[in-house]
C-alpha positions in Angstrom: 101.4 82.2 126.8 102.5 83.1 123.2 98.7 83.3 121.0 100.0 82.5 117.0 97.9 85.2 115.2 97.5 84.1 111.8 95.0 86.6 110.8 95.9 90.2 112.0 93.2 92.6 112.9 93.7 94.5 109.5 92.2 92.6 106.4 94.2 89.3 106.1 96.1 88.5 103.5 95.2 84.7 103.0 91.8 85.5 102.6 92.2 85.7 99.3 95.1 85.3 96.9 97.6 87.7 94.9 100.7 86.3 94.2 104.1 88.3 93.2 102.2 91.6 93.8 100.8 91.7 97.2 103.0 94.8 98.1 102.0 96.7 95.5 98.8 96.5 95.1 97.4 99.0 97.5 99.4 101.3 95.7 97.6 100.3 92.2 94.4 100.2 93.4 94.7 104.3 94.5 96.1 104.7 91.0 93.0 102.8 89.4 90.6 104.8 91.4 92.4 108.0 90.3 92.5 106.6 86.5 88.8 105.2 86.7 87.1 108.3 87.7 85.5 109.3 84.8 83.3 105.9 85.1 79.8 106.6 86.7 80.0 103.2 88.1 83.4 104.0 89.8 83.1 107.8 91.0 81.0 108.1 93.7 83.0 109.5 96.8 82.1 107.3 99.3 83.4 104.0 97.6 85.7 102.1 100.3 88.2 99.5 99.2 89.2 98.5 102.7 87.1 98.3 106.1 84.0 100.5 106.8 82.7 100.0 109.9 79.1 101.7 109.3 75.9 100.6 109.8 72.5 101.8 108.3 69.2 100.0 108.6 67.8 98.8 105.1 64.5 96.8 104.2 64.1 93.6 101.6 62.5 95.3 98.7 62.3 92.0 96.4 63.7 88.5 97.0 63.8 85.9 93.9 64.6 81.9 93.9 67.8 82.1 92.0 68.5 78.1 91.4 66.2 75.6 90.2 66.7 73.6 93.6 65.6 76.6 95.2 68.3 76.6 97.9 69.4 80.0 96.6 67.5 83.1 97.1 68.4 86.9 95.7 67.6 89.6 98.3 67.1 93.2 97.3 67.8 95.3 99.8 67.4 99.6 100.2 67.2 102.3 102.5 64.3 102.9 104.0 63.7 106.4 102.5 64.7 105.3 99.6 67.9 107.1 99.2 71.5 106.5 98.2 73.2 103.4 99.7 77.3 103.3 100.6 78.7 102.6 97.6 80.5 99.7 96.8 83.3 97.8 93.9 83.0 94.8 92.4 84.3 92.3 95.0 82.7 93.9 98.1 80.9 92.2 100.4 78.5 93.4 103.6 77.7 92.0 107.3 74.5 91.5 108.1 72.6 92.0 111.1 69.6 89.7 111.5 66.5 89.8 113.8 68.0 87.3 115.9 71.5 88.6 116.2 73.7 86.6 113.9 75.7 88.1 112.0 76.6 86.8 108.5 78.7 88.2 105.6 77.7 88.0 102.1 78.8 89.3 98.6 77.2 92.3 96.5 76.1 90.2 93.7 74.3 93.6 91.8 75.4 96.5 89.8 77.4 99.0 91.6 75.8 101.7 89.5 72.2 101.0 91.1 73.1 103.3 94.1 69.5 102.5 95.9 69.8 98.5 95.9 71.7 95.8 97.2 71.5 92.7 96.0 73.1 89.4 98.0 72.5 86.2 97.3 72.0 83.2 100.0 72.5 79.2 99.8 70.4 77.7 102.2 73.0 75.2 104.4 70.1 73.0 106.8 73.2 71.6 108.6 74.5 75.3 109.2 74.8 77.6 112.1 71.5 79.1 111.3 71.7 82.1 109.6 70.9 80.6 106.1 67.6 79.4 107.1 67.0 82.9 109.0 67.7 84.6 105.8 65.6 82.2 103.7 62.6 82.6 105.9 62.1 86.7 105.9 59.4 88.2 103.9 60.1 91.4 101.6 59.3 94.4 104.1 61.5 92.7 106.4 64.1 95.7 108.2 68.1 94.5 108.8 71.3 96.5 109.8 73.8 96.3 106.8 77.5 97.3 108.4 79.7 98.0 105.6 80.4 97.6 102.3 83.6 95.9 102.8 86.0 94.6 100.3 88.6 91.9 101.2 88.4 90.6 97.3 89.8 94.0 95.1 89.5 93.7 91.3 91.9 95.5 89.5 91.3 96.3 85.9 93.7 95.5 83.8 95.6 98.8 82.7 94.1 100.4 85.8 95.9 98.2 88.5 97.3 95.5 86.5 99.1 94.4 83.9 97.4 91.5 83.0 96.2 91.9 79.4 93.0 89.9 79.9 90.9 88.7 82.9 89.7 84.8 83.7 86.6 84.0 86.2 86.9 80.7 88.4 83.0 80.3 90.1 82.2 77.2 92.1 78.7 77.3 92.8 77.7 80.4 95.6 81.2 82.0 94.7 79.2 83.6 91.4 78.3 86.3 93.7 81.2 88.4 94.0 82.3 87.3 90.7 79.4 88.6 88.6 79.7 92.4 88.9 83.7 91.8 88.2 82.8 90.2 85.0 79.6 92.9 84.3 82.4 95.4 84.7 84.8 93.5 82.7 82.1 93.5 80.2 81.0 97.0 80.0 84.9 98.1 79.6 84.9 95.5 76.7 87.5 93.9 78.0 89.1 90.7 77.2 87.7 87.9 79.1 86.4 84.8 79.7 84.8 82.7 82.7 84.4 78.5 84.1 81.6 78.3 86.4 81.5 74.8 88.1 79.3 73.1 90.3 77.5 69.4 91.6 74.5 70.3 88.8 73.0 72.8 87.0 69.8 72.8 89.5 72.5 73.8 91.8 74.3 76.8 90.1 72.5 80.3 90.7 72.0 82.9 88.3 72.2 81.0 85.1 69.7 82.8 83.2 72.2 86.1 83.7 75.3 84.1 82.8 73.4 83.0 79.4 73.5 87.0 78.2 77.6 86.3 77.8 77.7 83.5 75.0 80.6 81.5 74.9 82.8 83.5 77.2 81.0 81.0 80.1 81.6 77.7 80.2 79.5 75.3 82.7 81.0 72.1 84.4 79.1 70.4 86.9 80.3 67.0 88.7 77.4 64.8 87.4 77.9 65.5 83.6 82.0 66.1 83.6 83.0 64.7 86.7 85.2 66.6 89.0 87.3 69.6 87.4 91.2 69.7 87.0 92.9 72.4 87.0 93.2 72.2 83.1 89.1 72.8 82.8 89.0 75.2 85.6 91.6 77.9 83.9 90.0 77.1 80.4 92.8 75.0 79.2 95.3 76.5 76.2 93.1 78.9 75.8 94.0 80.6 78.6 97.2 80.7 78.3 97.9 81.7 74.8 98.1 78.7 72.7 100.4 76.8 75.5 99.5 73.2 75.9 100.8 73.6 79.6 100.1 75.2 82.3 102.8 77.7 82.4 102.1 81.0 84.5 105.7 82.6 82.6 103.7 82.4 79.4 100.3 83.8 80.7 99.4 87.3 81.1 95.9 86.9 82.4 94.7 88.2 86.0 92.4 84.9 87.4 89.7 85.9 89.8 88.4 82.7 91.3 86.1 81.8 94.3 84.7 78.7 95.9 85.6 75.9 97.9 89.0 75.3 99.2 89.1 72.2 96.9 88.5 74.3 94.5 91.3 76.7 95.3 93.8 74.0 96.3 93.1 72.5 92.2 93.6 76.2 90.7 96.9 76.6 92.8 98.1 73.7 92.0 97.3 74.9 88.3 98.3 78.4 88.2 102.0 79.2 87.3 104.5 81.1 89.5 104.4 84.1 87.8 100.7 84.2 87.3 98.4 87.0 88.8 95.8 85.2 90.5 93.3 86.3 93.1 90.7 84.4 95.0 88.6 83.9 98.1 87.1 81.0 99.7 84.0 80.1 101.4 86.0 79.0 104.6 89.7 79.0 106.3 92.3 77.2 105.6 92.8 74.2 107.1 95.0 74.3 110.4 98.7 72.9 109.7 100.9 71.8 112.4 98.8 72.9 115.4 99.3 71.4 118.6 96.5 70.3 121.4 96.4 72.8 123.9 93.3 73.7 127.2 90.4 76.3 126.9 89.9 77.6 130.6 86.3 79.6 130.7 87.1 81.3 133.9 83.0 82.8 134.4 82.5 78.5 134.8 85.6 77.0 135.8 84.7 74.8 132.7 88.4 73.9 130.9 88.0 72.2 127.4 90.6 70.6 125.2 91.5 71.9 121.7 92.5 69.2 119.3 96.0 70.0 117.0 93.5 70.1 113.7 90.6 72.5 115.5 89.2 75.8 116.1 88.7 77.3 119.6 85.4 78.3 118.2 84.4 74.8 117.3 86.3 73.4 120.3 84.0 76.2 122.4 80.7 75.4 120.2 80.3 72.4 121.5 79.3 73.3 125.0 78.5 76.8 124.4 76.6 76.4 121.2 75.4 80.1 120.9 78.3 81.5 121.1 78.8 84.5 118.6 80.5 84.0 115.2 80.4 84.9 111.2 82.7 84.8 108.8 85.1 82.4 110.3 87.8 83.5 109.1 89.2 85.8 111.1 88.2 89.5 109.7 85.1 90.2 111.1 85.9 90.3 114.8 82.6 88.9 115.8 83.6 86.1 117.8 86.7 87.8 119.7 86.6 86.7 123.1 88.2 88.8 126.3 91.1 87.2 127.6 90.9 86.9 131.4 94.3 87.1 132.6 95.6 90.4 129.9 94.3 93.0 128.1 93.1 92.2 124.3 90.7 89.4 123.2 91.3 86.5 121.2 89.6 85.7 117.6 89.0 82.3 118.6 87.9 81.2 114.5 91.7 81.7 113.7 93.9 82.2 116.9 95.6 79.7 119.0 98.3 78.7 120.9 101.6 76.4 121.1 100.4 74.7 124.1 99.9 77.1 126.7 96.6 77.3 128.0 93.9 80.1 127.1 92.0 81.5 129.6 88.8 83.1 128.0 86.6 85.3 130.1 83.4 83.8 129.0 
């Protein structure tokens, strides 16, 4: 049986974006950490760029409704005691550990500099697995486990990791969160930037009301008043790119940080020139090409199910096991790895599959 493994156990690459400098970047972000010291939001000891498998109990402190739809509610989050939370870069994200069980990931939407707090945000999704509507119902005094901080999306300042002379923000709806303390910090460095935050309305988009403190760097699109974006509006037009009335990534020496929907993604790569730097995560993986049908064998039932070419062993599995543990979906958090029964290892059955040969999963 030969499992394809498109997401390794190490933080995948096609999480997020970063073409022509992928091997390098490591290597820039120690010599940004080294270089950004002397920043009191940046030199705290314990900041992790990579995975951090801790886990510490914290309480909700403070919730807010964040968009005027009220499907998006701010939680503050803090130690118990009181104390000093793991501290975390712009970009970071935890897991968190409900009542229930599930386990769900979401971006550090606060200041890095407020070592006590946490602040993520959550869109509640009715049609979801669940853990949105968890989140959505618990009270402040509520207790969680936090594992992390993690960062899978690294910002890299330009002159301290890149050499981008100015930075540009891509937000579709949710994806604010981890964008906001990149642009706070691109702010407070008085750097050179500028941000399009998109979305279906402006009931819709969270955090407005913060966004308004940055003038004319922002602009808003939303689908009912400008229709849907190109990749034009989305990278800010010539503006963006110097002067040029194309988009040209030879002519652009901006970093783009972008996150949303994969339609959203697909629009800015289709956008972004070849030799531009651009970075971004989505809220979901990307879709499966070229996969082939192949059987599910769950040997604890004798139970075998079929996997379509263009579907998940996890949503293949769902459907007759529909508690079945599982987060981020994409592959890096290892929650819904599955024993195999016939080998050693486990399968992460949001990403892996096969070429035909059947699986045989010891559930």
């Amino acid at each position: 049986m030969n499992i394809t493994l498109p997401i390794p156990e190490s933080m995948p690459g096609d999480l997020y974006g970063r073409r022509e400098r992928d091997p390098l970047l490591r290597v820039l972000e120690r010599v940004m950490n080294a270089h950004m010291g002397s920043f009191r939001f940046l030199h705290r000891k314990d900041v992790m760029l990579g995975s951090n498998d801790r886990r510490f109990p914290v309480v909700i402190v403070g919730r807010a409704v964040e968009a005027h739809d009220e499907n998006v509610v701010s939680f503050a989050l803090a130690a118990p005691d009181g104390g000093e939370l793991p501290a975390w870069r712009a970009g970071a994200h935890i897991d968190v550990e409900m009542p229930s069980g599930r386990l769900r990931q979401y971006s550090l939407c606060g200041d890095p500099a407020e070592s006590a707090k946490y602040r993520i945000a959550v869109r509640r999704i009715p049609n979801g697995g669940g853990g949105s509507i968890e989140m959505h119902d618990l009270p402040v005094g509520s207790r969680l486990t936090v594992r992390g901080p993690r960062n899978a999306f690294a910002f890299a300042v330009p002159g301290y990791g890149s050499s981008a002379d100015r930075l540009h923000f891509v937000a579709g709806g949710i994806g604010i969160t981890p964008i906001l303390p990149m642009m706070r910090l691109a702010h407070r460095l008085d750097l050179e930037w500028s941000m399009v935050y998109t979305g279906r309305s402006r009931d819709s988009l969270p955090f407005l009301s913060e966004l308004a403190e940055f003038g004319d760097r922002v602009t808003v699109l939303t689908d009912d008043v400008d229709g849907i974006p190109s990749a034009e509006a989305l990278l800010g037009g010539s503006e963006l790119l110097g002067g040029s009335a194309v988009l040209d990534g030879a002519t652009d020496t901006s970093a783009i940080y972008a996150c949303g929907p994969m339609p959203m993604i697909a629009t800015l790569n289709q956008g972004v020139g070849a030799g531009a730097e651009f970075h971004f995560e989505r809220f979901s993986a990307p879709p499966i090409v070229n996969g082939v049908e192949f059987d599910v064998e769950l040997t604890r039932t004798g139970e075998t199910i079929t996997v379509p070419a263009d579907t998940s062993v996890l949503d293949a599995v769902k459907a007759v096991r529909p508690n079945i543990a599982y987060s981020c979906k994409q592959g890096f958090c290892g929650t819904c790895r599955v024993p195999l029964a016939d080998r050693d290892g486990g399968m992460l059955i949001c990403t892996e599959r096969t070429r035909g040969e059947t699986v045989l999963l010891d559930i």
